[in-house]
N, C-alpha and C positions, 0 to 999 in steps of 0.2 A: 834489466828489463824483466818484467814479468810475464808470464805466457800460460794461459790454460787451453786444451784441447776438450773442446764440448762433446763426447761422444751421443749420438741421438739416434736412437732408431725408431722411423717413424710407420706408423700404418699406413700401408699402401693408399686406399682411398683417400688420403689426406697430401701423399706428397707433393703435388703438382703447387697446391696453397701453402704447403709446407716450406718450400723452397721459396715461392713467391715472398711469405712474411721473413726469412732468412733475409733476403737477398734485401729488402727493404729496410732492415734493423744493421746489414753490413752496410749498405750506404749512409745511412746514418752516424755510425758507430767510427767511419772513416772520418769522419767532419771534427769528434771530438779532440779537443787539444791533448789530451794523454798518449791516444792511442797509435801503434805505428804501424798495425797491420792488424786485417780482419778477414781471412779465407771462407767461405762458403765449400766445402768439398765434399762429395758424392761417390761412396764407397762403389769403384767400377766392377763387382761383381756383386753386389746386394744394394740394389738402386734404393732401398729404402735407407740405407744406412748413411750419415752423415756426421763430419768430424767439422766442426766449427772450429779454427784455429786465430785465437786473437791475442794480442800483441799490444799492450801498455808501459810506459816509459819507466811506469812506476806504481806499488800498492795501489796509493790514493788512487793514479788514474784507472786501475782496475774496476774500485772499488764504488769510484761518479760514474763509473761505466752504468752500476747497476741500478743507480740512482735515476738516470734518464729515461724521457716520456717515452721515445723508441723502444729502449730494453723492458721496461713494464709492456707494451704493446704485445710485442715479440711474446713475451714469458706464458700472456695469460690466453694469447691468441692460439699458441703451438700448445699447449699443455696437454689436450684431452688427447692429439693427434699423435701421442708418439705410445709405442708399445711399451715401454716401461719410462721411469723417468731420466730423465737426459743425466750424463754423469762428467762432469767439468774435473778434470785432474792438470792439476797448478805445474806448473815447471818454472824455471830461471833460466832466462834468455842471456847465453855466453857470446852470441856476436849479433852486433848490431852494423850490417852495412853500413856505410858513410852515405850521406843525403846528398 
């Protein structure tokens, strides 16, 4: 399984739409066939800060993750709205719960 954690800090006057296009690109992102999990999380002592945690069966599915209408949406909608640029750090998922 592959897993990156999107760290994002975003400007305050932006979070509320900030969250809203998150939350629309993770409903999304749950529908593709790769993916097995897609968290939306909000740092509880720096509301501006969010950790995107998403969950792929495998590379490839990572990597159509980035290729979809959603995640272009997402990418170009959020971009001006975050204090510096978002920082995605890759991990390998050792357990995968049973379905």
């Amino acid at each position: 399984m592959h897993v990156v954690f999107v760290h994002v800090h975003c400007k305050p006057e932006h979070r509320a739409a900030f969250i809203e296009a998150s939350l629309a690109n993770a409903r999304a992102t749950v529908e593709e066939p790769g993916n097995v999990r897609f968290d939306v999380c909000q740092q509880a002592d720096d509301p501006n800060r969010f950790v995107l945690y998403e969950a792929y069966r495998d590379e490839a599915a990572m990597q159509a993750h980035k290729e979809t209408a959603h995640y272009a949406v997402w990418r170009d909608t959020v971009a001006e709205w975050m204090v510096e640029p978002r920082r995605g750090v890759k991990h390998v998922g050792l357990f995968v719960p049973a379905e």
